[in-house]
ROTORVEX-800669 format. One record per residue: residue in three letters; x, y, z of N, C-alpha, C in turn. Coordinates in steps of 0.2 Angstrom, whole numbers, plus 5000, padded with zeros to 4 digits. Each point is the difference from the previous one (the first is absolute). Layout:
// ROTORVEX-800669
ALAXYZXYZXYZ;...
// end
This chain:
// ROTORVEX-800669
UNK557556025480499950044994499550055001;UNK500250054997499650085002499549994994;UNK499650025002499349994995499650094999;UNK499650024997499750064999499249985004;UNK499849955004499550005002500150015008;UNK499550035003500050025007499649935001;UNK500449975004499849925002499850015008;UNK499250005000499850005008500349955004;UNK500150035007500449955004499649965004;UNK499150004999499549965002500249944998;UNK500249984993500049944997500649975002;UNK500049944998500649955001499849954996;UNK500649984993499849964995500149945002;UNK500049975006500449925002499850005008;UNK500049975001500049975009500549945002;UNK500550015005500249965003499749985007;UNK500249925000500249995005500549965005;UNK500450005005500449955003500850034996;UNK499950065000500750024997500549975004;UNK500250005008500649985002500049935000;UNK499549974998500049935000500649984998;UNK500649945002500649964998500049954992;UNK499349964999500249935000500250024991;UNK500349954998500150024991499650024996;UNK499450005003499450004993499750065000;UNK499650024996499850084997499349974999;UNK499450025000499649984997499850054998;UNK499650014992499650064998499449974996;UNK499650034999499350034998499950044996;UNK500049994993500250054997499150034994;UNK499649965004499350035000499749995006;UNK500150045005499949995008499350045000;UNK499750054995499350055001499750024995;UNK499550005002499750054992499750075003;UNK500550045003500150074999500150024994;UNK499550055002500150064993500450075001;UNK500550035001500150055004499650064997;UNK499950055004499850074997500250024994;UNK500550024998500350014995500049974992;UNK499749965001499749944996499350014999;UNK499950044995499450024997499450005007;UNK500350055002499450005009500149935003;UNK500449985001499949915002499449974998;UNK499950004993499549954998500350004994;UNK499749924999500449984990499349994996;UNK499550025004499549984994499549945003;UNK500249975005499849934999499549985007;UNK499449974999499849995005500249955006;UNK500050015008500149985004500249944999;UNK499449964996500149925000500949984996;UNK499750054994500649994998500750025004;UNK499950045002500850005006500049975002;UNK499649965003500249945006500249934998;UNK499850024992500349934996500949984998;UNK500249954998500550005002500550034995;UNK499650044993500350044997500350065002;UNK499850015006500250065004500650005007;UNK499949934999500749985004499849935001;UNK500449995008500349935000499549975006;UNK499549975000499550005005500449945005;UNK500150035007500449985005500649985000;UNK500550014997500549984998500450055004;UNK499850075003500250035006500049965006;UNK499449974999500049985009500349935001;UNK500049984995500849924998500550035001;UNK500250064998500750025000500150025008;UNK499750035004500150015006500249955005;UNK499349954997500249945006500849974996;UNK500049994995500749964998500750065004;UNK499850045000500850065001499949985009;UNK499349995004500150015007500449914998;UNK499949965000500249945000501049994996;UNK499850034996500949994998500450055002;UNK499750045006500450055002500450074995;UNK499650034995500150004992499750075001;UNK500150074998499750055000499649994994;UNK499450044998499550004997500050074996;UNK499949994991499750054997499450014995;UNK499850035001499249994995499950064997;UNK499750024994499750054996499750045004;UNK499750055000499550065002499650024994;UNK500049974993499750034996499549934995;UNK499750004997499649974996500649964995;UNK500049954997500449984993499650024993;UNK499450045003499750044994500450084998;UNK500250015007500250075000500650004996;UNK500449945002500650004997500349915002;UNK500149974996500349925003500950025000;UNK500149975007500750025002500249924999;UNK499849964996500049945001500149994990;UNK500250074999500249994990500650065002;UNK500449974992500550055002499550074997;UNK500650055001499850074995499850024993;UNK500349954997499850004991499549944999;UNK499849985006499549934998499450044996;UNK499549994995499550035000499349985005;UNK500149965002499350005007500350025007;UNK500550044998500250045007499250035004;UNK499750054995499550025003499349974993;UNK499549955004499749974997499650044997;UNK499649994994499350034997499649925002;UNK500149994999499449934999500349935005;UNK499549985004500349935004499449975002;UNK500049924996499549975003499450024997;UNK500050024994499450044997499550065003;UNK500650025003499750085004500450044998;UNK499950064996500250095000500350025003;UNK500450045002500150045005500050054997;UNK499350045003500050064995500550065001;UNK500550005006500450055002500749994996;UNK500049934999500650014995500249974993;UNK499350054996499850014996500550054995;UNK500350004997500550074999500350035001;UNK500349955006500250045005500750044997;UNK500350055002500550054996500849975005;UNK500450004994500549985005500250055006;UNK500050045000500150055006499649955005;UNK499349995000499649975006500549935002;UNK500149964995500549945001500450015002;UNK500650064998500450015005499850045009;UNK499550024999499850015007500049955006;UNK499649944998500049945003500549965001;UNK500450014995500849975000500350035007;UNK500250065001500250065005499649975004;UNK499650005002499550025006499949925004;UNK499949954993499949945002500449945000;UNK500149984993500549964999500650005002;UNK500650065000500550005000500450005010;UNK499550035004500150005008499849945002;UNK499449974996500049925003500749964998;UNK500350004994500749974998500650045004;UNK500150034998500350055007500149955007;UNK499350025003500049965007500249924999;UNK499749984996500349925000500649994999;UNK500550044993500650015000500550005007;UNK499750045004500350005007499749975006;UNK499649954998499849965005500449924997;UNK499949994994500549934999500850035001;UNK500150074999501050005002500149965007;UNK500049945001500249965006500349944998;UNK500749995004500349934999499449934999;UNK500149954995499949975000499250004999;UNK499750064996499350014999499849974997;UNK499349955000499549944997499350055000;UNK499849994996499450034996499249975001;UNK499750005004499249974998499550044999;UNK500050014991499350054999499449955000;UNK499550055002499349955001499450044996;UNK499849964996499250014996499649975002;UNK499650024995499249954999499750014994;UNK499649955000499949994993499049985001;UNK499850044996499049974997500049944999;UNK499649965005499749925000500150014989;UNK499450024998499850034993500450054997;UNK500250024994499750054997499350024996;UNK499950044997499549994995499949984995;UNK499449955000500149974992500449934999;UNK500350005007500649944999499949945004;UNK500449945000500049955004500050025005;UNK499849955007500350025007500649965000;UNK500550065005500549975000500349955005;UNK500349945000500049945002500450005008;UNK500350064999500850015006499850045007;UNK500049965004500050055005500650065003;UNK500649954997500450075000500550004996;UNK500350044998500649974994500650035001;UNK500549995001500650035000500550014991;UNK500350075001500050024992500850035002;UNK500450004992500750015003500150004992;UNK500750034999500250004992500549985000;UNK500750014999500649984998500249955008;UNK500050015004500249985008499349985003;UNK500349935000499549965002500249965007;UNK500550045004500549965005499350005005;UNK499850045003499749995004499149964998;UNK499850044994499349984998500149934998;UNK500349975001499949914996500249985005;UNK500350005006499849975007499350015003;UNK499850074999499350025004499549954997;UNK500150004993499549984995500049915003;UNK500649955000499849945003500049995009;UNK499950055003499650015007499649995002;UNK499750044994499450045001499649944997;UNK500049964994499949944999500149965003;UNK500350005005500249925003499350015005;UNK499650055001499850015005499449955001;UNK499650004993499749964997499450014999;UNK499850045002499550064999499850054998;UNK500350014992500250094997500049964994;UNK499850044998500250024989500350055001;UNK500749994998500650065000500050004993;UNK500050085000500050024990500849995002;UNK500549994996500650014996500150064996;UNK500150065000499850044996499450044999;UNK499549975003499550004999499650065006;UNK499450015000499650034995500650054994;UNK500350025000500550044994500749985002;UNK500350004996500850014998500350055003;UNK500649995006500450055001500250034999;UNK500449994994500350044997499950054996;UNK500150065002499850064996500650065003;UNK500150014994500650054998499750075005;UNK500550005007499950055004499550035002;UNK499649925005499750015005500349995005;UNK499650015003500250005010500849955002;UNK499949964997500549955003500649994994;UNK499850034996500450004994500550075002;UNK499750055003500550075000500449985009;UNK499849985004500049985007500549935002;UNK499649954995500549915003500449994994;UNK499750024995500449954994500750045000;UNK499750074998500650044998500549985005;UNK499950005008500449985004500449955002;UNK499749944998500049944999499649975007;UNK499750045003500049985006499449925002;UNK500049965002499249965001499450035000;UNK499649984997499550025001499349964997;UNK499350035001499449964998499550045000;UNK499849994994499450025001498949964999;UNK499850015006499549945003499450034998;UNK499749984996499450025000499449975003;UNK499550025002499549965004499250034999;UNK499549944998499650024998499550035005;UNK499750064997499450045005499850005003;UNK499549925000499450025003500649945007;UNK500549975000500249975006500250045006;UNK500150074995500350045006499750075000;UNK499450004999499650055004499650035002;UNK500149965007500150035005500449995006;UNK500350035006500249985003500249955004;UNK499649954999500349925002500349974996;UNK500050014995500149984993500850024999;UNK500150075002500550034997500649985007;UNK499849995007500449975006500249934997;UNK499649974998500149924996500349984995;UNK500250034997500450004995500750055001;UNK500050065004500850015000500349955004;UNK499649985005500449945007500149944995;UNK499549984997500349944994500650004995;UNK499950075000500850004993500350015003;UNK500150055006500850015003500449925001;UNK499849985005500449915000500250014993;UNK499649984995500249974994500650034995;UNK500050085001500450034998500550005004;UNK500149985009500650005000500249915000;UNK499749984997500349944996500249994994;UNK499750044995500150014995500950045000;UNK500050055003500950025001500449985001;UNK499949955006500449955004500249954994;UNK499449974995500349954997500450034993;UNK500050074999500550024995500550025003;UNK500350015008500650014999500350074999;UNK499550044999500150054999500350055006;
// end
């Protein structure tokens, strides 16, 4: 799609890795950073450091889950390059928290206002070449899908939450309702069922990507502070892998 912006060829809205990789499964990340790109009010939103580092600004370690789990299931790898404050590639295009003002009882003061032209910026420059690239990274025989989050021990003001990871799913539950008594059987987990939130939401990520296609898919949430840092994040993709090629094998899919 031809656009009227001069889109510098420094940036890259997404990162691969393991493209030639074989095995059936794709994994993605669909808040892999809290980059802010240049073009994005000077790359800042308004918000102090602390706050970018929070999980409102992305998905704290849920990139370095997704690597270990893609070297493991032989699976190429795709992540964001942009903030989900910049733009969440994880709503559809009419959702209105595509581009957030408030999360978590924080402001974002850059997107305050913002003018549709700016939102269609971010769409061009951000949202739309990350789906792009996944589009044609799921076009393979027999494509299974594992997106990977994280979720705040806390929000603000709220209860703590009980789950140390939850797996979430909407109309197609072929693959998440084996994961889900797995992951249980284990004997050692509080697996949310839907939980921390409801999968279902009208054109997200796995909604314009799995569902539309029918293809298997999951998506796993995993709570913050288990995975990050680097030992934490090696330990949990080697854990899920087995489990998720259990989970496939026992649908038959």
């Amino acid at each position: 799609m031809k656009t009227s912006y001069d889109i510098p060829m420094t940036y890259t809205p997404y990162t691969t890795e393991g493209d030639t990789r074989t095995g059936r499964w794709i994994v993605t990340c669909d808040h892999a950073t809290n980059t802010v790109p240049d073009f994005v009010a000077g790359g800042e939103l308004g918000l102090p450091a602390a706050d970018m580092a929070r999980h409102i600004a992305w998905d704290v370690g849920a990139m370095g889950v997704s690597r270990v789990l893609g070297r493991a299931l032989d699976a190429p790898v795709i992540g964001s390059n942009f903030s989900r404050l910049v733009i969440d590639p994880n709503r559809g295009e009419d959702d209105p928290t595509l581009v957030m003002q408030l999360y978590d009882g924080t402001i974002i003061p850059a997107n305050r206002h913002l003018p549709q032209h700016a939102v269609n910026e971010r769409l061009d420059r951000c949202y739309r070449p990350y789906h792009d690239a996944l589009t044609r990274l799921a076009d393979r025989p027999g494509c299974v899908i594992a997106s990977i989050h994280s979720f705040t021990p806390r929000l603000r003001g709220r209860a703590p939450r009980p789950w140390e990871i939850g797996i979430l799913y909407a109309s197609d539950d072929r693959l998440a309702r084996p994961l889900i008594d797995l992951l249980r059987a284990e004997g050692d987990l509080t697996v949310g069922d839907n939980e921390p939130y409801n999968g279902a939401l009208r054109g997200d990520a796995m909604d314009r990507h799995a569902l539309s296609h029918g293809r298997p898919h999951v998506l796993i949430e995993l709570r913050n502070d288990l995975i990050a840092d680097e030992k934490g994040q090696t330990y949990w993709g080697n854990r899920l892998a087995p489990l998720l090629e259990r989970a496939l094998a026992e649908t038959g899919l």
